[in-house]
C-alpha positions in Angstrom: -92.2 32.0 8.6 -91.6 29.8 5.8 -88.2 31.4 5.2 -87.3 31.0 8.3 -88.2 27.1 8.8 -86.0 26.6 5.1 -82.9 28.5 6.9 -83.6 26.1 10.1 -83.5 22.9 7.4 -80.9 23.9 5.4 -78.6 24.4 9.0 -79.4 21.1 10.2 -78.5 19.3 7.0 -75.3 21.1 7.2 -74.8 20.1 10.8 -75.5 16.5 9.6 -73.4 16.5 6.7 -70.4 18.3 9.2 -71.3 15.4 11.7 -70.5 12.4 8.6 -67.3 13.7 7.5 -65.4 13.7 10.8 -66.7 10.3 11.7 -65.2 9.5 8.2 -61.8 10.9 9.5 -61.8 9.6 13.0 -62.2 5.9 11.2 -59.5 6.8 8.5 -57.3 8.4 11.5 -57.7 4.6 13.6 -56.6 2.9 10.2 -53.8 4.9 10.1 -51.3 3.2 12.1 -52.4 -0.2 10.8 -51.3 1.3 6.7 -48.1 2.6 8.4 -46.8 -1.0 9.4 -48.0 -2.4 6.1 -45.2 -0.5 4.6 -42.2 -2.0 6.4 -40.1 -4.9 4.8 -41.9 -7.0 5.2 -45.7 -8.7 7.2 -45.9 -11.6 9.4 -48.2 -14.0 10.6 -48.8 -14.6 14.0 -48.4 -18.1 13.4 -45.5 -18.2 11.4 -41.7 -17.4 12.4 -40.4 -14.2 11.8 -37.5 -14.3 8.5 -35.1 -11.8 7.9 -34.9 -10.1 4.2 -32.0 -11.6 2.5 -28.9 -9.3 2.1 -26.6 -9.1 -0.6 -22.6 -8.3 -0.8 -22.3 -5.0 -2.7 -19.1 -5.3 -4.8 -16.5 -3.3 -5.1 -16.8 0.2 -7.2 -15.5 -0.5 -10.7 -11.8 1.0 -11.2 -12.6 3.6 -13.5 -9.5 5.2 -14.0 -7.7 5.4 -17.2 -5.4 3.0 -18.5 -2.2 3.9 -20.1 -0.5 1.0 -22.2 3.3 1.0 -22.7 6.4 0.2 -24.4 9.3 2.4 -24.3 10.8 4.2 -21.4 9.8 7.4 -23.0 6.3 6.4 -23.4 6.2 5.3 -19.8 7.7 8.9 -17.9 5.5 11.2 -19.7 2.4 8.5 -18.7 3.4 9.1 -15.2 0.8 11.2 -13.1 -2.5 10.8 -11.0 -5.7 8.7 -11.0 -4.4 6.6 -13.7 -3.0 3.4 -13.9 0.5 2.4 -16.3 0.6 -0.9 -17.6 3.9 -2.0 -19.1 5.1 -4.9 -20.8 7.9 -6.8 -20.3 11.2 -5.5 -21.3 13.8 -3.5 -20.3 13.6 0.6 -19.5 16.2 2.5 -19.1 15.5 5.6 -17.3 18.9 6.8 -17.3 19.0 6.4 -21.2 16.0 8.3 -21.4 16.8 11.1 -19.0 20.6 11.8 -21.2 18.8 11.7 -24.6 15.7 13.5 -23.6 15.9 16.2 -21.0 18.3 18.6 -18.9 18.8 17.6 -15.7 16.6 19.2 -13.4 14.1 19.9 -16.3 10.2 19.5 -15.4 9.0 17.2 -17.9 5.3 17.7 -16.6 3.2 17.3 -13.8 4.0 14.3 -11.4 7.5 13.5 -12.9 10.9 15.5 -13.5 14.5 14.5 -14.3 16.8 15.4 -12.2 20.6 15.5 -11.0 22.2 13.2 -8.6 26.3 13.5 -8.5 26.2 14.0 -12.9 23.7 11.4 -13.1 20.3 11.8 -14.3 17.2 10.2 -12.9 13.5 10.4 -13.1 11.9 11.3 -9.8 8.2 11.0 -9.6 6.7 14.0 -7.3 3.1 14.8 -5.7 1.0 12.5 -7.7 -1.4 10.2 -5.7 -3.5 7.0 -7.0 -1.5 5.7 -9.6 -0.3 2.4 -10.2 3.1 1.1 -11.8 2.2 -2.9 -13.2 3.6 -5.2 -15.8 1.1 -7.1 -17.3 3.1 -10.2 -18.8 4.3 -13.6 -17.6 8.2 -11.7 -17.3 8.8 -8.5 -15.2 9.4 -6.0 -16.5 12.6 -4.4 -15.9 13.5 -0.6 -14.8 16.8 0.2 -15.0 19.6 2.8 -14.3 22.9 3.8 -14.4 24.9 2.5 -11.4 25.5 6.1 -9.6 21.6 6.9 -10.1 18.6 5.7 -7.7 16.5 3.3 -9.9 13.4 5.2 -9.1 12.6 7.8 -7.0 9.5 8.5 -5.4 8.8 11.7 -3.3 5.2 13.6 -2.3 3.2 11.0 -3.0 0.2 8.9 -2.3 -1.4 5.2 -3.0 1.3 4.2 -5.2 0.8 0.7 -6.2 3.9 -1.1 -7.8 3.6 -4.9 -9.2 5.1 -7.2 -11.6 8.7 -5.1 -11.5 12.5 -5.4 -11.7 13.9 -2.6 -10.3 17.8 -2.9 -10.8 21.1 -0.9 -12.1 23.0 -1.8 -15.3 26.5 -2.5 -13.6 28.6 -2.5 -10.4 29.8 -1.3 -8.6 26.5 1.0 -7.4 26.6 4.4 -5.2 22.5 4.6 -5.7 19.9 3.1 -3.9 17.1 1.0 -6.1 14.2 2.6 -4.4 14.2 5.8 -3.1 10.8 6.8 -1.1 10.4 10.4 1.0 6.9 12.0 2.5 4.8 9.6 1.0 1.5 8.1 2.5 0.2 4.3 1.1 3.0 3.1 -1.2 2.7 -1.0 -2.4 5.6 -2.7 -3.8 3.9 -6.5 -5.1 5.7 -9.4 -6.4 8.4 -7.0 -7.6 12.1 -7.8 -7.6 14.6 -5.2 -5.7 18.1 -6.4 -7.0 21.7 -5.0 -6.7 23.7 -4.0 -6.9 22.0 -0.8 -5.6 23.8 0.3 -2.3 20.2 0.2 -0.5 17.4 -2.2 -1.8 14.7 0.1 -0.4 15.7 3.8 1.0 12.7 5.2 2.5 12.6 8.3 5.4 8.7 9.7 6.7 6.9 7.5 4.6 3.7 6.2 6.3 1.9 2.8 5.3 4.3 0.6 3.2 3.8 -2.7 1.9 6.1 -4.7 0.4 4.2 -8.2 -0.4 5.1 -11.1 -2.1 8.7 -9.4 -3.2 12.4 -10.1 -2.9 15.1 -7.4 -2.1 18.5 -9.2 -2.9 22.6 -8.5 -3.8 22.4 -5.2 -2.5 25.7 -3.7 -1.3 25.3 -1.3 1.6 22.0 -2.3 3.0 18.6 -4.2 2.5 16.3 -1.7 4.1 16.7 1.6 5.4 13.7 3.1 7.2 13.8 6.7 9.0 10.8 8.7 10.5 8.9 5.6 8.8 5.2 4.4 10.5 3.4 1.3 9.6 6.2 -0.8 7.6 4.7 -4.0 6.3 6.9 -6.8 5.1 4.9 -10.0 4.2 5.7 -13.3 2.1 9.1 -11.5 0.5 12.5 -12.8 0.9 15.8 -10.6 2.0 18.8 -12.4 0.6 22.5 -12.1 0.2 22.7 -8.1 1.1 26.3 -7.5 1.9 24.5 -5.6 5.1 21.2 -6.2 7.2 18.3 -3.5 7.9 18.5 -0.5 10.0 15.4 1.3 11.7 15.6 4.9 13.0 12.7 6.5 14.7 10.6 4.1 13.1 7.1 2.5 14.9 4.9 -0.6 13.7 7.7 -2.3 11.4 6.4 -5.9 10.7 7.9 -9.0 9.0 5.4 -11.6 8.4 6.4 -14.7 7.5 9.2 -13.6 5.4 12.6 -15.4 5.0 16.0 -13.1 5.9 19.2 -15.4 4.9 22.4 -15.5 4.0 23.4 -11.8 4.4 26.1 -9.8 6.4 26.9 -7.8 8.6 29.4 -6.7 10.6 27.2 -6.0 13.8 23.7 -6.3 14.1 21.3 -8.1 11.5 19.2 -5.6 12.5 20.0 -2.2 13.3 17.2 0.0 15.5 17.5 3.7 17.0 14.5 4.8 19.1 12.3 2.5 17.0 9.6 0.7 18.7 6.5 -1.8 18.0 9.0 -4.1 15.6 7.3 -7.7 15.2 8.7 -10.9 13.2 6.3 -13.8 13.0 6.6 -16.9 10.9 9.0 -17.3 8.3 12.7 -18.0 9.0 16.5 -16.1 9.8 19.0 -18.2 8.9 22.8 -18.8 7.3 23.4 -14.9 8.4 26.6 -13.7 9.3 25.8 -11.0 12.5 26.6 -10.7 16.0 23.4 -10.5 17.7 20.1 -10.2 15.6 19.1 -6.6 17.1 20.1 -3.5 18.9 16.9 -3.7 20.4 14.4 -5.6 21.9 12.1 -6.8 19.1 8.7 -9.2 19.5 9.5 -12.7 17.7 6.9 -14.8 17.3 7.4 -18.7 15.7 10.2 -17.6 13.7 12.7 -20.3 13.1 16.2 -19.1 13.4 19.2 -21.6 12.6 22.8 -21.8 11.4 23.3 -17.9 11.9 27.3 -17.3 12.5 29.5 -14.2 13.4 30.6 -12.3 10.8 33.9 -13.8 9.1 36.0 -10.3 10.6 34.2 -10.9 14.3 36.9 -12.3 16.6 34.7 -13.1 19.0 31.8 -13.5 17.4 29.1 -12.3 19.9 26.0 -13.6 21.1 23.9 -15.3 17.9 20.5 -16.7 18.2 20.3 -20.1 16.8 17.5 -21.7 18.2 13.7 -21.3 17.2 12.4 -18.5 18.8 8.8 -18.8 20.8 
């Protein structure tokens, strides 16, 4: 009997003791929600407005890739390859020097750049390399040179190549070479750089998608300016395209821009600008003027607040065609 009335105590203690702990979890469970909230950005007063956490810009990621300094023309092919960028200082390089003394024509000098063989001429050609940029760090461009029957540079494969603070030009005329020569390439930036003759082209580029050309001048060139072919997303902005014994010519081209740039005093015995199943051209701002052309395009182009003035036929034109010589709207 007395066992058995100890076994009946000790199961209704445990029934009370059962009965506590799960009204301790109930009231812990009805807090719950309450510590959820209290962990959000932030807790407001019913009285008081609601404010927003303030938000700050996150800069840019650091450029972290390697710098390579030079001074010699030597020093600056066998810097040339990916994720890096090539600073030079001002001076003159002449690849074509460097491609005689050095190398073989056609010999791989490593990967991303090769000399190579155009009509007996040497000329370094860089190939396949992607996110490297070409700059001159001083005051004075500096100045990359060759031989009047080779392309100044060459540039073929590539992608995000960033050129700024350069002279591209050849040592005498007169030239059979272009000054730049760009195929199947994808995000190429010429800046504040200098395209000079007398290369026969100033800028010679076929499927090349995304170029810039900012802030730059292509000038005294004596075939063409520009020649684009298979080309999408051609930017021209802020650069000048000046006394080119020849204008531009577009060929199965879309998105070609000219942005505020200044065309003048060039020739040509036709068309200032020549176009061949090339749509979505645009001018806007800037300026054509003392030209020598027959009509301005081949096609219809959009021309926005573009002042064009004192444009004339071209000296052998007889009749000298239809010229535009009024600011366009």
């Amino acid at each position: 009997m007395t066992a058995r009335l100890m076994l009946i105590s000790l199961c209704l203690a445990a029934a009370a003791l059962i009965g506590s702990t799960m009204l301790h979890a109930d009231s812990a469970g009805q807090a719950a929600p309450s510590t959820q909230v209290a962990t959000g950005p932030a807790t407001q007063s019913a009285t008081q407005p609601a404010t927003h956490p303030k938000v700050t810009a996150t800069r840019p990621a650091v450029d972290k890739r390697p710098v390579y300094k030079v001074k010699t023309a030597k020093e600056f092919v066998e810097a040339i390859g990916s994720d890096r960028i090539i600073q030079i200082e001002p001076g003159d390089y002449n690849l074509t020097d460097f491609a005689k003394e050095e190398h073989k024509p056609m010999q791989h000098v490593q990967v991303g750049v090769s000399v190579a063989q155009s009509e007996d001429e040497p000329a370094v050609q860089i190939s396949r390399v992607e996110n490297l940029t070409i700059q001159c760090v001083g005051e004075t461009k500096a100045r990359l040179l060759a031989d009047p029957d080779s392309n100044v540079l060459k540039i073929g494969g590539s992608t995000n190549v960033d050129m700024f603070n350069l002279e591209l030009v050849h040592t005498s005329s007169p030239c059979s070479a272009d000054c730049l020569w760009l195929t199947d390439c994808d995000g190429i930036t010429v800046r504040d750089c200098t395209i000079s003759g007398c290369g026969a082209v100033g800028i010679d580029a076929e499927s090349v998608t995304d170029l810039r050309v900012d802030g730059s001048s292509i000038t005294k060139c004596s075939t063409l300016a520009i020649m684009l072919k298979n080309c999408d997303k051609a930017r021209f902005r802020d650069s000048t395209i000046s006394s080119n014994q020849g204008g531009l010519k577009l060929a199965d081209c879309t998105g070609v821009e000219f942005l505020n740039c200044e065309i003048s005093e060039n020739a040509s015995q036709g068309y200032l600008i020549e176009m061949k199943t090339t749509t979505g051209v645009r001018m806007e701002a800037g300026s054509v003027r003392d030209n020598k052309f027959t009509k301005l395009s081949t096609e219809d182009i959009q021309v926005k607040n573009v002042k064009i003035q004192d444009n004339g036929p071209a000296p052998e034109s007889s009749e000298g065609g239809e010229v535009p010589n009024v600011p366009a709207n």
